[in-house]
C-alpha positions as CSV (number, residue, x, y, z in Angstrom):
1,X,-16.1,30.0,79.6
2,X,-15.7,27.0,77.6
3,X,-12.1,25.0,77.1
4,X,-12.4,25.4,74.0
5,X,-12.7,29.2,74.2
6,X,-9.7,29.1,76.5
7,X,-7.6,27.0,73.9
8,X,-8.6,29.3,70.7
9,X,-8.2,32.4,72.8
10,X,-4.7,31.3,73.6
11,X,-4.1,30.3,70.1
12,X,-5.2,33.3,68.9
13,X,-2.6,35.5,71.5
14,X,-0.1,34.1,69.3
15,X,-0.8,35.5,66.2
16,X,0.8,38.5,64.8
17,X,-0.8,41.7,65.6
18,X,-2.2,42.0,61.8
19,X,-3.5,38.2,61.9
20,X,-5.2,39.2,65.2
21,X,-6.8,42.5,63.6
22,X,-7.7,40.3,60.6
23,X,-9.3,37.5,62.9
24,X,-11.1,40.1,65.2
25,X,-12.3,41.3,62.1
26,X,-13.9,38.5,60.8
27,X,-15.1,37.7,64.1
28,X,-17.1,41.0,64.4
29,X,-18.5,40.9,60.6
30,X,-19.8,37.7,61.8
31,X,-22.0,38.8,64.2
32,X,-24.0,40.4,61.6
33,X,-25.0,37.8,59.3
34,X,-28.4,37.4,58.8
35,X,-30.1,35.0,56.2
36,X,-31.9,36.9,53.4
37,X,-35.6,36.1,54.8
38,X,-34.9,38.1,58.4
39,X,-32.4,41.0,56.2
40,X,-35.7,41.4,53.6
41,X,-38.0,41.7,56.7
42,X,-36.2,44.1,58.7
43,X,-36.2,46.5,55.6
44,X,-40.0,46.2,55.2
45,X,-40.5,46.9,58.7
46,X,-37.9,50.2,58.8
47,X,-39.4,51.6,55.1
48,X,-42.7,50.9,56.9
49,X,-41.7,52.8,60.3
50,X,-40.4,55.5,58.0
51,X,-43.3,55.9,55.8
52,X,-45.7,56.0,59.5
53,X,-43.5,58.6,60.2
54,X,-43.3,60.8,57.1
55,X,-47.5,60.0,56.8
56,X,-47.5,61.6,60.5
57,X,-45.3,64.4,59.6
58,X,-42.5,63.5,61.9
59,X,-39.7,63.3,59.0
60,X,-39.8,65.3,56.1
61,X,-38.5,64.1,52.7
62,X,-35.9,64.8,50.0
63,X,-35.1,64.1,46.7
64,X,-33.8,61.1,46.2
65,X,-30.9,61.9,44.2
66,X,-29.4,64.6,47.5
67,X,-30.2,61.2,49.6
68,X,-28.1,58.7,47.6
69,X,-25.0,61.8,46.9
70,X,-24.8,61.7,50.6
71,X,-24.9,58.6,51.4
72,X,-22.1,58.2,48.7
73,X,-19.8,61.1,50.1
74,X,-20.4,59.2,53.7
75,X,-19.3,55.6,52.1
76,X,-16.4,57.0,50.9
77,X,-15.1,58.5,53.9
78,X,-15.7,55.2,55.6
79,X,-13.7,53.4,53.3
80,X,-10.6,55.4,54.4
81,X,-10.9,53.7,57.8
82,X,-12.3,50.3,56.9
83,X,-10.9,48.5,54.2
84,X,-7.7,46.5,55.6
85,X,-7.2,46.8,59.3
86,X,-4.1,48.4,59.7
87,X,-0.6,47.0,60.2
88,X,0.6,46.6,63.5
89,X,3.9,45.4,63.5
């Protein structure tokens, strides 16, 4: 490893336990950035696997209003867990 990873990894042992969660956070979220050109064609190329699939028979399909009310009631639960990390004090 790097100095400086060593020198922000011992910078960041001395941050609270919350600035660490937030950090770590950040950190994570940032690993999945992509630039609008690769997000657009990674969703072409999974609605076109999908459709193959559905053409093929593999996957059936629903109506799209029971697909988006459970992909709500899921969303929500994940927002229980996910908003703020939590306090550790």
């Amino acid at each position: 490893m790097s100095p400086d990873f060593k020198e922000c990894e011992a910078l960041a042992m001395h941050l609270s336990a919350h600035e660490r969660a937030t950090l770590a956070a950040r950190l994570l979220a940032s690993l999945d950035e992509r630039d609008d050109t690769e997000s657009e064609r990674l969703w072409v190329d999974e609605a076109e696997r999908r459709y193959q699939e559905y053409k093929q028979g593999r996957i059936s399909a629903r109506p799209a209003n029971e697909a988006l009310h459970n992909a709500r009631t899921r969303l929500r639960g994940k927002r229980r867990f996910s908003s703020n990390p939590p306090s550790m004090k």
